[in-house]
Each structure stands twice: as C-alpha cells, then as structure tokens.
N, C-alpha and C positions, 0 to 999 in steps of 0.2 A: 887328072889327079887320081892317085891309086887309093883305093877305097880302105880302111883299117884293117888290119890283120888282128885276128883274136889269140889271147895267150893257151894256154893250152887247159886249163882251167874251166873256161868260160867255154870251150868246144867241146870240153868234156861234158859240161852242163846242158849244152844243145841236143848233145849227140842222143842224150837220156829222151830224145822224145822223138830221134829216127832210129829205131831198132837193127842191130845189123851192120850198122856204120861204125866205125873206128877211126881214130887218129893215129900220124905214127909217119917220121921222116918228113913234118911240115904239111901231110894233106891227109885229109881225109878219103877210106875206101871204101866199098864192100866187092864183095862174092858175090854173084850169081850163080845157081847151077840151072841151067834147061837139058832138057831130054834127048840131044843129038843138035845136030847142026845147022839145020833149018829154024829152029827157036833160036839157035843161036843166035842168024842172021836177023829175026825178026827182032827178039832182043839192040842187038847195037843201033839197028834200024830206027827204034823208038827213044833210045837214048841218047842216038845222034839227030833227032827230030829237034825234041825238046831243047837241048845244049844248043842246038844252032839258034832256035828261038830265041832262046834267052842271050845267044852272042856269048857264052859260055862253053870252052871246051873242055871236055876232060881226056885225061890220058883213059886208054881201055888195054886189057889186055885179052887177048879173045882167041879161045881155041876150042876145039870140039864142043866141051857140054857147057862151057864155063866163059864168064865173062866178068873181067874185075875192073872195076871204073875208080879209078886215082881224081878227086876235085882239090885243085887249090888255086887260085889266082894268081898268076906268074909276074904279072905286073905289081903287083904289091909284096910278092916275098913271103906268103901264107894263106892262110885259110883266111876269108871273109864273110858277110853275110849273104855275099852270092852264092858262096859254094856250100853253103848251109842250105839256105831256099833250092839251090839244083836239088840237092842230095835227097830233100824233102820227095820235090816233086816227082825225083824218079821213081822213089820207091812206091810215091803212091800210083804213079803209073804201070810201070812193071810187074807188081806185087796185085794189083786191081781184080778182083772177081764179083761179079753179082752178088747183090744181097739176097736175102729173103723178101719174098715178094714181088721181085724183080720179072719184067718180063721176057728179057734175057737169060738165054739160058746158062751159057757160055761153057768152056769147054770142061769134062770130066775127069780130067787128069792132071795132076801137078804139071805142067811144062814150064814153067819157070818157080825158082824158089829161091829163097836167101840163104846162103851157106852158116 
C-alpha cells in the first residue's frame, strides 16, 4: 500500500524546518554546490548511501560542482512522509561540520554548500 501523499500546503509547512528545500512539479529539490568534482563524487556517494538505507531513491542530477536531488515517491504519485524524513537527513548529513568543542577538526573550507 502506497503511503499518503501531502498537499502542497502541508509541504510547504515541512519544508519551513528543512532550509534549502523547495516544492515544485510534485517533488521536492535542493541544490548542492561542492568545489570540483571529487566532492562531487563524495557528495552522490553519501546520498546514495543514505537513500539506499532508507530503500528510498531520488532522481540526482550531477555535474561538475553541482548536484540536485529531486524526492518524491513514485508509488504513491507525490511527496510523503518518506521523502520529507530523506530530505531531513540529507541535509543534516551533507551540510554536517564539527561543533565547537569538538574533537574533530574537520575540514577548512566550504566543499559542499546549499545553493
């Protein structure tokens, strides 16, 4: 059974608490930008981790600096509460740098960022 699809209202009201993300043609996107092609690769790399985890794919569109991830559930005809939870977790995957007081140092330069 295909899971509910939300109107566009109530994604609008999601979207308010993943920054970045937008609605628009039935799915939800964002932009990525990284530094050259190499981030690129590690980018799809981590997005295609998580999404297979979850049993969830998204469309990607991926070239030099940029990578734009399309979520919608194809089985049910829209956006649901899967592709809401993906969308979450990429960002806070992809988007991730050490805190303050962190022992980790991590790296010093934007390589990935949200358009």
């Amino acid at each position: 059974m295909a899971s509910p699809t939300y109107d566009e209202n109530t994604i609008a009201a999601a979207l308010e608490a993943i920054p970045g993300w937008r609605f628009g043609d039935g799915q939800i996107y964002r932009e990525y930008l990284t530094d050259g092609w190499p981030t690129t690769l590690m980018l799809v790399n981590a997005i295609g981790y998580l999404c297979e985890s979850a049993d969830h794919h998204p469309d990607l569109l991926v070239t030099w600096g940029k990578v734009i991830v399309h979520l919608s559930t194809h089985s049910a005809g829209g956006v649901t509460a899967t592709d809401l939870e993906v969308a979450r977790r990429i960002e806070d995957i992809v988007l991730w740098k050490p805190g303050d007081g962190s022992a980790i140092r991590g790296v010093q330069r934007a390589f990935v960022r949200g358009a």
